[in-house]
TIRO-2110 file (N, C-alpha, C; in Angstrom, 1 decimal):
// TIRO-2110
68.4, 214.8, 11.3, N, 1, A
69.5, 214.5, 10.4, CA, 1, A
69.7, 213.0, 10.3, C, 1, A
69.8, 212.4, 9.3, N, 2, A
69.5, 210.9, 8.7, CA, 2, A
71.0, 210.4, 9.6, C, 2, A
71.2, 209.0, 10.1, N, 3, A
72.5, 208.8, 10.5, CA, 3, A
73.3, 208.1, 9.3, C, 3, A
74.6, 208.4, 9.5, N, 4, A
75.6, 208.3, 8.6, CA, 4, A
75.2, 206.8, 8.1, C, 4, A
75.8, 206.9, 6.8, N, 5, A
76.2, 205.2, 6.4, CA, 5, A
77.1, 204.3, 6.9, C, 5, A
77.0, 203.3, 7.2, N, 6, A
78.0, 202.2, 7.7, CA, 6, A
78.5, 200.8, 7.4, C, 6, A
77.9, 200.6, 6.4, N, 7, A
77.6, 199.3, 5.1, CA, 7, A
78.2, 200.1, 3.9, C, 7, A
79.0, 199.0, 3.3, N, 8, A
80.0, 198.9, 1.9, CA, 8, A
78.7, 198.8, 1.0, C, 8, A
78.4, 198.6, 0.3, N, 9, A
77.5, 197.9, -1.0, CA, 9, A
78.5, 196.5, -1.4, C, 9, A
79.8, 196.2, -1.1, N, 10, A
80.4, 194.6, -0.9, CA, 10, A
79.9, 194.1, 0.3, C, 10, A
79.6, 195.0, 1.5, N, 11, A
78.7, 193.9, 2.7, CA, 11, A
77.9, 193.7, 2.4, C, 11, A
77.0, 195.2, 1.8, N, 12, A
75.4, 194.5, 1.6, CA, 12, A
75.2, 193.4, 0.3, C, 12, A
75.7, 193.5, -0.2, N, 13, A
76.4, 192.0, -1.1, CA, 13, A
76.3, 190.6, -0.7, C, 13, A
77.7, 190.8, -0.2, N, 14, A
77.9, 190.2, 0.3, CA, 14, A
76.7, 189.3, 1.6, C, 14, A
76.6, 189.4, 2.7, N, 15, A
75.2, 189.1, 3.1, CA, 15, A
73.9, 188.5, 2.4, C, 15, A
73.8, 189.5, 1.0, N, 16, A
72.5, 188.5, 0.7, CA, 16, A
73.5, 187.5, -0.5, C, 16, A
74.4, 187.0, -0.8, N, 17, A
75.3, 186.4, -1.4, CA, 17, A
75.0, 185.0, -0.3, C, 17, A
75.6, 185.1, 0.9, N, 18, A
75.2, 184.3, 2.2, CA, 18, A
73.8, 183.6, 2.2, C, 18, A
72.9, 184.3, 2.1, N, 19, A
71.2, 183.6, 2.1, CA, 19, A
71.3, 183.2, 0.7, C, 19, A
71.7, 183.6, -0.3, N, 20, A
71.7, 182.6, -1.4, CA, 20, A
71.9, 181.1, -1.3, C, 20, A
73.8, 181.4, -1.3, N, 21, A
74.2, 180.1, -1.3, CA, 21, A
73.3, 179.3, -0.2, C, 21, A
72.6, 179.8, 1.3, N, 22, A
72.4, 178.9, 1.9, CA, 22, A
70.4, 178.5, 1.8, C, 22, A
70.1, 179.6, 1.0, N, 23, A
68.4, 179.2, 1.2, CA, 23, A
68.4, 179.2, -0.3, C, 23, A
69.5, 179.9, -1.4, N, 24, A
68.6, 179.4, -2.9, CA, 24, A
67.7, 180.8, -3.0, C, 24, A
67.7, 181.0, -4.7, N, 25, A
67.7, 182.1, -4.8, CA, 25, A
65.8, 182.6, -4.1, C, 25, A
65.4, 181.8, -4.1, N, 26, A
64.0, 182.0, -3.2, CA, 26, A
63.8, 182.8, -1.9, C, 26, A
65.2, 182.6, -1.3, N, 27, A
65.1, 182.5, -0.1, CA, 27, A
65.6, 184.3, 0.3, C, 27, A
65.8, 185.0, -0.7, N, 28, A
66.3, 186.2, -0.9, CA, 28, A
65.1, 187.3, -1.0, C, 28, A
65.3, 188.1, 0.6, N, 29, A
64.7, 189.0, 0.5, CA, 29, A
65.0, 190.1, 1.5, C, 29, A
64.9, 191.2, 1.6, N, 30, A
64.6, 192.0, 2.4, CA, 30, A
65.0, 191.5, 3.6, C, 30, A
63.8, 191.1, 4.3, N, 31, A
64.4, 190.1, 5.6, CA, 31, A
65.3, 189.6, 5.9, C, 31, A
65.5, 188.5, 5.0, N, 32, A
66.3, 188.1, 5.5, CA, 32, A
67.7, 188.5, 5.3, C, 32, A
68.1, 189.7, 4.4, N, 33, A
69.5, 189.9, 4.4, CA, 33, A
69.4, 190.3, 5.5, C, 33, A
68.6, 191.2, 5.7, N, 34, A
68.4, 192.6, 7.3, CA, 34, A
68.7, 191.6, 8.6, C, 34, A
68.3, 190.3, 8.6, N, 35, A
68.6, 189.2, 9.8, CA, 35, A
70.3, 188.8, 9.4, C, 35, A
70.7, 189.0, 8.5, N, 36, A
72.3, 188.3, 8.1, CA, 36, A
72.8, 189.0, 8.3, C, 36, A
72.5, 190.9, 8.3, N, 37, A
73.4, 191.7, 8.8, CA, 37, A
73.0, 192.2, 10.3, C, 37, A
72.4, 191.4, 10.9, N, 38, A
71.7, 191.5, 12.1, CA, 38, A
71.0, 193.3, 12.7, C, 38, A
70.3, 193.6, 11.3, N, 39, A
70.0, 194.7, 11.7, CA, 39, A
68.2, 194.5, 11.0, C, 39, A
67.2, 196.0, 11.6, N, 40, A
66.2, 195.7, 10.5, CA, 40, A
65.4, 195.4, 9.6, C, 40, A
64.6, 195.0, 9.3, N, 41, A
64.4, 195.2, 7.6, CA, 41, A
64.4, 196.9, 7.0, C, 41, A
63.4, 197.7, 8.3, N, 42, A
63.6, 199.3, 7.5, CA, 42, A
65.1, 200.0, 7.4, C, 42, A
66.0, 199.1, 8.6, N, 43, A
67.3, 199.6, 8.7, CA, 43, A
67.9, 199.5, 6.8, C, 43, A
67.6, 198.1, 6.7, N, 44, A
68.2, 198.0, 5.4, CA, 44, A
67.7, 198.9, 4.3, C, 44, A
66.9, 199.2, 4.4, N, 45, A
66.0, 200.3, 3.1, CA, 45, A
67.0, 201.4, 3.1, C, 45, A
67.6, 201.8, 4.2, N, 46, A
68.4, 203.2, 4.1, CA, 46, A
69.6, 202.9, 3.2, C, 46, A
70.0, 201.5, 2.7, N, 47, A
71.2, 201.4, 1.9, CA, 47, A
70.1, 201.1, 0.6, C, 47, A
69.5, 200.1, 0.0, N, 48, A
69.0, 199.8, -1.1, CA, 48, A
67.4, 199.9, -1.2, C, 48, A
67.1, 200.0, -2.3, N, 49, A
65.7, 200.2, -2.5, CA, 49, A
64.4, 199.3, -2.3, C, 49, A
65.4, 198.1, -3.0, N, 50, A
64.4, 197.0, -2.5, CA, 50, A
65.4, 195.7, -3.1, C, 50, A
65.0, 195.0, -3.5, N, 51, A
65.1, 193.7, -3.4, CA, 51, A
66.1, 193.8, -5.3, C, 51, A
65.5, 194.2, -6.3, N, 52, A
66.5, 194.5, -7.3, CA, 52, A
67.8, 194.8, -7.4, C, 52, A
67.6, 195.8, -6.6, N, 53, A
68.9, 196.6, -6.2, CA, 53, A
69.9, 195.5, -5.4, C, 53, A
69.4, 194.8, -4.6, N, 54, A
70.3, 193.8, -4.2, CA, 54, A
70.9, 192.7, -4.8, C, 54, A
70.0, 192.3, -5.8, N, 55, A
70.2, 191.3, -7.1, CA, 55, A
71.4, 192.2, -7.7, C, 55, A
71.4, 193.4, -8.2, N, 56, A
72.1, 193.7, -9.0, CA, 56, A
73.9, 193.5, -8.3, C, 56, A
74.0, 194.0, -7.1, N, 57, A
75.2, 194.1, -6.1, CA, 57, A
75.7, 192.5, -5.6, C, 57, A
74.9, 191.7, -5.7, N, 58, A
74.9, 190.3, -5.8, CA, 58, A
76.1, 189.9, -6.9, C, 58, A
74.9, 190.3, -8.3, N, 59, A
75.7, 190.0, -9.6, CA, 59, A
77.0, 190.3, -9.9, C, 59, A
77.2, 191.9, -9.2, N, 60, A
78.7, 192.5, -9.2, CA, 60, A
79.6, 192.0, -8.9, C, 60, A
78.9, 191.6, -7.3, N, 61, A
80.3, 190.7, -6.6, CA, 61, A
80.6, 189.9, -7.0, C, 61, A
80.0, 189.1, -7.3, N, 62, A
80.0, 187.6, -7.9, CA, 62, A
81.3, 187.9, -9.3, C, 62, A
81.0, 188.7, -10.1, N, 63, A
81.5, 188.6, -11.3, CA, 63, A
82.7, 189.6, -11.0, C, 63, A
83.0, 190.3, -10.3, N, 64, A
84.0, 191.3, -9.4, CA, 64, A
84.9, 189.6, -9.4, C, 64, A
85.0, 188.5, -9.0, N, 65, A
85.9, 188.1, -9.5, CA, 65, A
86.7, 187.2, -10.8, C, 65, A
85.9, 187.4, -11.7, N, 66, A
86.2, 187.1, -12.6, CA, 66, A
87.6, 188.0, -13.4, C, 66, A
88.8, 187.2, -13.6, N, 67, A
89.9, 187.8, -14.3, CA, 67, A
89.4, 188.6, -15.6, C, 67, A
89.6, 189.7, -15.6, N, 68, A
88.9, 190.2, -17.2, CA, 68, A
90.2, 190.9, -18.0, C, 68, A
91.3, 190.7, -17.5, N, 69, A
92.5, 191.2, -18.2, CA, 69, A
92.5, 189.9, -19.4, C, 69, A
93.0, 190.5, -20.8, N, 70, A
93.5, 189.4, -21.8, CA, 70, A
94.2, 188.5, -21.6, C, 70, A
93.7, 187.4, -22.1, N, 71, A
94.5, 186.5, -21.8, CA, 71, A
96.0, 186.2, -22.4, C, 71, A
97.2, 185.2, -22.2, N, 72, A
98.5, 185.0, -22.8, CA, 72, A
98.2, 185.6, -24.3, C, 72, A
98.7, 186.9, -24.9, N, 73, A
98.7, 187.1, -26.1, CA, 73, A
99.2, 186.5, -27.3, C, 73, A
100.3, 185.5, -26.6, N, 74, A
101.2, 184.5, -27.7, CA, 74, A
100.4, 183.2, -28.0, C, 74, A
99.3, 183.1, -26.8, N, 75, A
98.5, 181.8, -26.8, CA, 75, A
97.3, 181.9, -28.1, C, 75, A
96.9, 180.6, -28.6, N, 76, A
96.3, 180.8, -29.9, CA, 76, A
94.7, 181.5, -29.4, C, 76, A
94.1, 182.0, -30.5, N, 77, A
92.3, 182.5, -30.0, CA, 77, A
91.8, 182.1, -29.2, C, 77, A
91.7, 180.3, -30.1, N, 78, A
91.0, 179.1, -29.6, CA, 78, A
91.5, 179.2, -27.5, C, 78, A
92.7, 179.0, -27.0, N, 79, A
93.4, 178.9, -25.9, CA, 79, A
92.7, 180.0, -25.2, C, 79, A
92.9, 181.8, -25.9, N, 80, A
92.2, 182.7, -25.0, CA, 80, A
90.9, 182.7, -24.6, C, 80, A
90.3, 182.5, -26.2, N, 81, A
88.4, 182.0, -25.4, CA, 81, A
88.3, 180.9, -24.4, C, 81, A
89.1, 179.9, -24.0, N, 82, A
88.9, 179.0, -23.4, CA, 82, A
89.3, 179.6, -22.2, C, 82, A
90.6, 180.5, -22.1, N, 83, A
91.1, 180.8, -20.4, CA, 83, A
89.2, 181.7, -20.1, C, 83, A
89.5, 182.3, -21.0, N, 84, A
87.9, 183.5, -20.8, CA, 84, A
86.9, 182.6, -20.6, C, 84, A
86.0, 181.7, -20.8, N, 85, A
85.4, 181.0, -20.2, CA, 85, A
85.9, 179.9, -19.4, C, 85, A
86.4, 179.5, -19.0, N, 86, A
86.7, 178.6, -17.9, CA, 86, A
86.6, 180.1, -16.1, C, 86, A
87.4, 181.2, -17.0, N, 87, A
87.4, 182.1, -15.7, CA, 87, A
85.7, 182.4, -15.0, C, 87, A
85.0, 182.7, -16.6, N, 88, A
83.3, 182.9, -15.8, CA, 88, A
82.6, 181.9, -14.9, C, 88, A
83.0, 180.5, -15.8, N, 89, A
82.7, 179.4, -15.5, CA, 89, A
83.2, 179.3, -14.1, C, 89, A
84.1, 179.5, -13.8, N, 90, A
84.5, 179.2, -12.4, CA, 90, A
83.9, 180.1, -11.1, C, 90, A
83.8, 181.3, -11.7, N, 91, A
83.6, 182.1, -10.7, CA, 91, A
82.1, 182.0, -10.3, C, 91, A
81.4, 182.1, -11.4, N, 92, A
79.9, 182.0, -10.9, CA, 92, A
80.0, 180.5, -10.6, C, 92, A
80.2, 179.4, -11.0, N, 93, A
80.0, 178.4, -10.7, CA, 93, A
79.9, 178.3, -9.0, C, 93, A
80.6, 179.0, -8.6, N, 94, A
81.4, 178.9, -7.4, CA, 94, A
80.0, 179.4, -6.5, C, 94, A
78.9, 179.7, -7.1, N, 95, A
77.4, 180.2, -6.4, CA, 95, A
76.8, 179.8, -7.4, C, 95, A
76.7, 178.7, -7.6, N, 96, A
75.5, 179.0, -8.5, CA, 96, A
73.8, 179.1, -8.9, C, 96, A
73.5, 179.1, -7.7, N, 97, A
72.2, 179.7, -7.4, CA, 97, A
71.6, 181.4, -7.8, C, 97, A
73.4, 181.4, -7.9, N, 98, A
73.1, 183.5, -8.7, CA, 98, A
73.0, 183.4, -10.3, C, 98, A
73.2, 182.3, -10.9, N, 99, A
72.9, 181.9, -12.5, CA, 99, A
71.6, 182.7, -12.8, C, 99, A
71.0, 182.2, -12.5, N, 100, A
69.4, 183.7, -13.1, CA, 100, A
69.7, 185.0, -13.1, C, 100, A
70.2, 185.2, -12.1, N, 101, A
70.4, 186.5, -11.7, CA, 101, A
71.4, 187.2, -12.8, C, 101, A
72.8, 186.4, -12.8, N, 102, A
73.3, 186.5, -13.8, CA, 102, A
73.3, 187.3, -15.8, C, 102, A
72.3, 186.0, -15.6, N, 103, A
71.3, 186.5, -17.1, CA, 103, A
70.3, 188.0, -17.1, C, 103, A
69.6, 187.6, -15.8, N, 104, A
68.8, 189.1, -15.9, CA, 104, A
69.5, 190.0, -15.5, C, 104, A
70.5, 190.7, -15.1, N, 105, A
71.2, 191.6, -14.8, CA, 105, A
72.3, 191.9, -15.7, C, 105, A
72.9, 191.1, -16.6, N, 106, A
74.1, 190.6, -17.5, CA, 106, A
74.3, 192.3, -17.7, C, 106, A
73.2, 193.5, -18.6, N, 107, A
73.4, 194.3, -19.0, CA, 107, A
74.0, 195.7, -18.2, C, 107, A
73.5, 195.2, -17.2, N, 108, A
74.0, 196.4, -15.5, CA, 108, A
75.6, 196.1, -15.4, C, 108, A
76.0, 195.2, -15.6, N, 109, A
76.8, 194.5, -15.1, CA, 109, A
78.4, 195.0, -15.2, C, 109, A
79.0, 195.6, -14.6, N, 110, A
80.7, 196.2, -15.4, CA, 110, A
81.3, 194.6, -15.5, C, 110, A
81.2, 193.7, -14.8, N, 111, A
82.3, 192.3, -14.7, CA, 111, A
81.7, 191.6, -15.7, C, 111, A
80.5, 191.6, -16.2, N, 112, A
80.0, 190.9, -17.7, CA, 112, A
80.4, 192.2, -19.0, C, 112, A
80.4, 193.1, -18.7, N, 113, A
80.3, 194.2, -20.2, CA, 113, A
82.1, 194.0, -20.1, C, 113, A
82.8, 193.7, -19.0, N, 114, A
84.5, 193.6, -19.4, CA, 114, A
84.5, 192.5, -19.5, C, 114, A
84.1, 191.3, -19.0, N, 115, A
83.9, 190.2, -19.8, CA, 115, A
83.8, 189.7, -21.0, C, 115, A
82.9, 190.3, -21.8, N, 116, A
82.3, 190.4, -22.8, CA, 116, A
83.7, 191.4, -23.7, C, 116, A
84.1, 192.3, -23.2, N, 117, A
84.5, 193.2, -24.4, CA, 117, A
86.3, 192.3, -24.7, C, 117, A
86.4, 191.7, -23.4, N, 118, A
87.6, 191.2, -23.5, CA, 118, A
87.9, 189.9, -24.7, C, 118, A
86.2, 189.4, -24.7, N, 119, A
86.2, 187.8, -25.4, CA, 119, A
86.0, 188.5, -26.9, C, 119, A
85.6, 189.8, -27.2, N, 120, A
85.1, 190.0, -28.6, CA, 120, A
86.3, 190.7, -28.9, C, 120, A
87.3, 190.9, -28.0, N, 121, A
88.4, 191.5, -29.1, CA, 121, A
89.7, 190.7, -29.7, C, 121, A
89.4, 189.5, -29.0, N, 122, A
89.8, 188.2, -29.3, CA, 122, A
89.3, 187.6, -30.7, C, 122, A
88.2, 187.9, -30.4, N, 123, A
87.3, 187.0, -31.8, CA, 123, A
87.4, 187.7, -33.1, C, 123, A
87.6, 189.2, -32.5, N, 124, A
87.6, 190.0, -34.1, CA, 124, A
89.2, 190.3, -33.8, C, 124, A
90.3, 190.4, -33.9, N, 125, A
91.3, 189.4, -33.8, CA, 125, A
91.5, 187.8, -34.7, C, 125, A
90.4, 187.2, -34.3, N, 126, A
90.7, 186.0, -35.3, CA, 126, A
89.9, 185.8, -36.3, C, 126, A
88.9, 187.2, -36.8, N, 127, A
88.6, 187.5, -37.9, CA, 127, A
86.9, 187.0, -38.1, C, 127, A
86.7, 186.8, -36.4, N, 128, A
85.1, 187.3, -36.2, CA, 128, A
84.3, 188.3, -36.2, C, 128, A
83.7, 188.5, -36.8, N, 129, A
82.9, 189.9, -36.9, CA, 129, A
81.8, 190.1, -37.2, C, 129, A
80.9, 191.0, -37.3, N, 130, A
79.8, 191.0, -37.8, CA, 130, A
78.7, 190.4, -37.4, C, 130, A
77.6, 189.6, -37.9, N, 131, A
76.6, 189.3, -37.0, CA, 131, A
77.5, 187.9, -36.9, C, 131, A
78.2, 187.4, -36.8, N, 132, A
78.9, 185.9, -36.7, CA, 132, A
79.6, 186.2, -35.0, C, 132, A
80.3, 187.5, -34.9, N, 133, A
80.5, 188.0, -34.0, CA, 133, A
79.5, 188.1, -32.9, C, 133, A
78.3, 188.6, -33.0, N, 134, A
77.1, 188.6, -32.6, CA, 134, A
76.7, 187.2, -31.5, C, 134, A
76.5, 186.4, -32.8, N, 135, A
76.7, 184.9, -32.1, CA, 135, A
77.2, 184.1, -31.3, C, 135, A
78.7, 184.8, -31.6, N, 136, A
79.6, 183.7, -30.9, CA, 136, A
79.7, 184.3, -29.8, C, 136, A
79.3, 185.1, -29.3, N, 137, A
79.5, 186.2, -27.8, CA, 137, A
78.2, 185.6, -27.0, C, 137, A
77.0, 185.5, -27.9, N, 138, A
75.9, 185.1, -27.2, CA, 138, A
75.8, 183.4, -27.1, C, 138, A
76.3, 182.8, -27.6, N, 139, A
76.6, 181.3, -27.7, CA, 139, A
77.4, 180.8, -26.7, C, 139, A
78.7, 181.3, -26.5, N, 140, A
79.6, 181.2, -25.2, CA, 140, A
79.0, 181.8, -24.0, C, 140, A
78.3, 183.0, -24.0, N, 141, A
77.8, 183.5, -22.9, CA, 141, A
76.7, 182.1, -22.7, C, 141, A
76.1, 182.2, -23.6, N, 142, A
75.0, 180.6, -23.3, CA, 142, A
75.4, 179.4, -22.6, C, 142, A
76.5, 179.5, -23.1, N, 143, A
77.0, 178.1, -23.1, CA, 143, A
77.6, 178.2, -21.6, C, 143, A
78.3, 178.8, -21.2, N, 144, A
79.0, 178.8, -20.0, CA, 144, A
78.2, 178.7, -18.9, C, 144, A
76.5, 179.7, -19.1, N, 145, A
75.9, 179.7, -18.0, CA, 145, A
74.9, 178.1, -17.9, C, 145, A
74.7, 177.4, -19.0, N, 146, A
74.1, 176.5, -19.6, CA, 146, A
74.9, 175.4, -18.6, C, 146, A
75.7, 175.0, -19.0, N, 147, A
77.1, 174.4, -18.4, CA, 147, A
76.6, 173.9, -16.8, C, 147, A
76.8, 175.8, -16.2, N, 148, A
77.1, 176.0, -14.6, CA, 148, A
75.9, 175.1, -14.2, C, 148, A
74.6, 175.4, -15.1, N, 149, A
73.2, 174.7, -14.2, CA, 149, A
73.2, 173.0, -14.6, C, 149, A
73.8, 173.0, -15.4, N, 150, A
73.8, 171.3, -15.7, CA, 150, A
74.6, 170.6, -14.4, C, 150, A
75.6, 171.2, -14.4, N, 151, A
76.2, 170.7, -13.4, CA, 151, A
76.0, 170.5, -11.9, C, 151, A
75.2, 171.5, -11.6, N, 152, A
75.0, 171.5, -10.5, CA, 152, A
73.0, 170.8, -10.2, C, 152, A
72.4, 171.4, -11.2, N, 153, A
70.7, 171.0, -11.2, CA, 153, A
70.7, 169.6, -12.1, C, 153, A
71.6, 169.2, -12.7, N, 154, A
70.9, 167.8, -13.5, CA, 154, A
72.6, 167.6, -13.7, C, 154, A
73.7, 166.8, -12.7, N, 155, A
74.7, 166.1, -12.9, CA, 155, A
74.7, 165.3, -13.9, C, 155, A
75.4, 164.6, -14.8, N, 156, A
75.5, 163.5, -15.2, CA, 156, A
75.6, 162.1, -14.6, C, 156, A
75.9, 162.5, -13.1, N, 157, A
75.6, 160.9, -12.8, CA, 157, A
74.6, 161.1, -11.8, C, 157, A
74.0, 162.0, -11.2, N, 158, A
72.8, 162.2, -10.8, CA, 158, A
71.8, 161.0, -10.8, C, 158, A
70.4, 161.1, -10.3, N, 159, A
69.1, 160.1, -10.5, CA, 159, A
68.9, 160.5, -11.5, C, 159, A
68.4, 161.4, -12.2, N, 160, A
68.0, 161.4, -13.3, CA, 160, A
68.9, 160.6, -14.6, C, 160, A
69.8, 160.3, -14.6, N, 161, A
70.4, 159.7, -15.4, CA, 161, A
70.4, 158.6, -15.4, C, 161, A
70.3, 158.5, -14.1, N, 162, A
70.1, 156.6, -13.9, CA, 162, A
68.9, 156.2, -14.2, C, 162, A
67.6, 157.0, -13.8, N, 163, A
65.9, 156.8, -14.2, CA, 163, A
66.3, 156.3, -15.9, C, 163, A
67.3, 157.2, -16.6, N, 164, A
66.7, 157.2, -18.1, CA, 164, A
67.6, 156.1, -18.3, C, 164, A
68.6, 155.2, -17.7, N, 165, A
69.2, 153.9, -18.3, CA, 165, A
68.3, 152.8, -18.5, C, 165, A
67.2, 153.2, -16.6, N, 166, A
65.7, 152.3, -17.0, CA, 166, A
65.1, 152.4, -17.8, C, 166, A
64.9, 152.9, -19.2, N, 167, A
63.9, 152.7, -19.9, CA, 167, A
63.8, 152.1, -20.9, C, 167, A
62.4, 151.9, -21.2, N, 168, A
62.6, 150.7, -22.0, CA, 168, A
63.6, 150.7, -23.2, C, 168, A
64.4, 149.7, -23.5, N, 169, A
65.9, 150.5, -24.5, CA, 169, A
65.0, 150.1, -26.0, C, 169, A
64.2, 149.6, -26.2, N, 170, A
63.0, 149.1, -27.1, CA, 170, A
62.7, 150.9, -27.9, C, 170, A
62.1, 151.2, -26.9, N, 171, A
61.2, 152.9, -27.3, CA, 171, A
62.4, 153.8, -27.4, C, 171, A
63.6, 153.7, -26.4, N, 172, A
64.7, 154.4, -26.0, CA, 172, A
65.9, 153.9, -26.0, C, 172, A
66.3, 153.5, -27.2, N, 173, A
67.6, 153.1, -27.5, CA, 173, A
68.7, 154.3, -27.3, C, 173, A
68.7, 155.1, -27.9, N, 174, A
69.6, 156.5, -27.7, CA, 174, A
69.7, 156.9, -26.5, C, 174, A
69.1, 157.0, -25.9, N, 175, A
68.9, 158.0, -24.5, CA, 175, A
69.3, 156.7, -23.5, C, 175, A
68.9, 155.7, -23.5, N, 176, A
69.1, 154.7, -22.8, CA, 176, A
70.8, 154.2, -22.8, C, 176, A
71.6, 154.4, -24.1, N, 177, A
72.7, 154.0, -24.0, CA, 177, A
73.4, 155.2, -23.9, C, 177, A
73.0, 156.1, -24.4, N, 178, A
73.9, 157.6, -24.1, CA, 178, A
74.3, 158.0, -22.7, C, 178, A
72.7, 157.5, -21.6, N, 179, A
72.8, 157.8, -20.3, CA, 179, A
73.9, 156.6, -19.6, C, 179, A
73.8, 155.7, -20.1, N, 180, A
74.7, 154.5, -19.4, CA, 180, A
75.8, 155.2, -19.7, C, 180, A
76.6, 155.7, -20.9, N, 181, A
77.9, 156.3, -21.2, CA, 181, A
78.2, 157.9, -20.9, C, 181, A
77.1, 158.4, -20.7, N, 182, A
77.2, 159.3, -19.7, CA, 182, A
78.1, 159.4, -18.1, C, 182, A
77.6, 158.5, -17.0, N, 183, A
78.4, 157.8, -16.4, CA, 183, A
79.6, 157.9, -16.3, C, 183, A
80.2, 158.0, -17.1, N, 184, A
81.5, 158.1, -17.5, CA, 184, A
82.4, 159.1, -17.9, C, 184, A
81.6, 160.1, -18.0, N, 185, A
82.0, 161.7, -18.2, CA, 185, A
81.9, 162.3, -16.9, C, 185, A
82.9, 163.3, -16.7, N, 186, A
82.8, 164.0, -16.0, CA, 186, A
82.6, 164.9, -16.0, C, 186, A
81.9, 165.9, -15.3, N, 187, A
82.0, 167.4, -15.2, CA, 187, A
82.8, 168.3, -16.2, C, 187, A
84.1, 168.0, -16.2, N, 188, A
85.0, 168.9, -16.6, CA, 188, A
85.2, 168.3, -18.2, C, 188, A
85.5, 167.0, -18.2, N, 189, A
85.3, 166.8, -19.8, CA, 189, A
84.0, 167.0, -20.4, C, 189, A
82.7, 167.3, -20.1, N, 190, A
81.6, 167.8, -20.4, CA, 190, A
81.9, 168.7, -20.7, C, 190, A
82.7, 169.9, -20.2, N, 191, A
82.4, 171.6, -20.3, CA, 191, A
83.5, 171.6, -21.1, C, 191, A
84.7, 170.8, -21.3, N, 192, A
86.0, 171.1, -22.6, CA, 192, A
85.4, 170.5, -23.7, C, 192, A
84.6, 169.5, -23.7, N, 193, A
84.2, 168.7, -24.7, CA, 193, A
83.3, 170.0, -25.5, C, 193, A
81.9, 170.2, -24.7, N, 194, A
81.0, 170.7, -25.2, CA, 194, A
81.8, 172.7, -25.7, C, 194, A
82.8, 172.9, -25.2, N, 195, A
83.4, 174.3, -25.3, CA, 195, A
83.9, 174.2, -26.5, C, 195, A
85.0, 172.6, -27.2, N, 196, A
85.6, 172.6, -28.4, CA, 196, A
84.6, 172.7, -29.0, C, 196, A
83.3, 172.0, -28.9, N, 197, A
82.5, 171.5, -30.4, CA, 197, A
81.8, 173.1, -30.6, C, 197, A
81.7, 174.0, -29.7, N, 198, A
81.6, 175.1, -30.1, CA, 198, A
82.4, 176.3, -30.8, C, 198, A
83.8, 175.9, -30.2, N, 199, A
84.5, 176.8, -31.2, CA, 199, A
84.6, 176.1, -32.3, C, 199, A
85.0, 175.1, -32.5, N, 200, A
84.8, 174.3, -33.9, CA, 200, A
83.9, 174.7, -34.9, C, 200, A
82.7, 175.2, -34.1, N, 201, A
81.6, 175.8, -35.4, CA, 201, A
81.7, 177.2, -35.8, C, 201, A
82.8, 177.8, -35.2, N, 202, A
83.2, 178.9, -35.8, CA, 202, A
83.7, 179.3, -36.9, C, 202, A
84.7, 178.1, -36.8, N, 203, A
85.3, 178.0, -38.4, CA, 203, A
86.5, 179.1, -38.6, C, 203, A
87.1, 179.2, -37.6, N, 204, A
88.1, 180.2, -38.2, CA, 204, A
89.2, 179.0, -38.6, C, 204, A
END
């Protein structure tokens, strides 16, 4: 007789959520959750199949907290798509080494499909629809996850920014003075900045 279960699918989660944030999504396997829950590697096979299956429960949790109730109904479109992304934005931001994961899983996902149905009933609401509808769901979804990696893989005040102030401003006038005034942005006016000039191209 097989022995009973004794793991949540939020511990086993949970745990390989732990070797992420601390080894990066590489560092995620089999093993090593089985060492984070200080049990086997075959022990762990009795809860998940392999290593997918863990990704997927990863993705859950992660997005498990993201707010997916509507946002203030008196508040304008523009205000609710913005509470709706700032909430994903924060939540995965808050790991962001699960960002791939994110994407390839997006469709398994209950905390992205209510994600998602909450931001599209807002938009057709403000008289988005159709393949424009289509767009703007995949554009914000872009944009949000786009955002999380900039911030954390290529900062704006990062080395990389500083490399491109060195260059010759002769060949690289643009980039060379953009990067100096870059500097000067932060994080968070990057992601309001770049979130207006997106709804802006909606045009409602």
């Amino acid at each position: 007789m097989p022995r009973p279960r004794s793991l949540t699918p939020d511990q086993l989660a949970s745990a390989a959520l732990a070797v992420i944030d601390r080894d990066g999504l590489a560092g995620l396997s089999m093993r090593a959750v089985a060492q984070e829950l200080g049990m086997s590697t075959m022990g762990l096979y009795r809860y998940v199949q392999d290593r997918e299956e863990l990704e997927r429960l990863v993705v859950e949790l992660v997005l498990s907290a993201v707010d997916t109730e509507p946002p203030d109904p008196d508040a304008s479109w523009r205000e609710r798509i913005e509470a709706m992304a700032r909430r994903l934005h924060d939540a995965v931001g808050a790991h962001p080494a699960v960002v791939p994961l994110t994407i390839t899983h997006r469709h398994r996902s209950l905390g992205v499909l209510r994600w998602s149905e909450t931001v599209l009933s807002v938009l057709t609401e403000a008289g988005v629809e159709g393949e424009r509808r289509v767009v703007a769901l995949r554009g914000l979804l872009g944009y949000v996850i786009g955002a999380i990696q900039l911030e954390h893989l290529g900062p704006l005040s990062g080395p990389g920014t500083t490399a491109i102030t060195e260059l010759p401003p002769a060949e690289f006038p643009h980039m060379t003075e953009t990067a100096r005034q870059a500097r000067d942005v932060d994080t968070e006016r990057e992601f309001r900045g770049g979130l207006a000039m997106l709804l802006d191209g909606l045009g409602v």
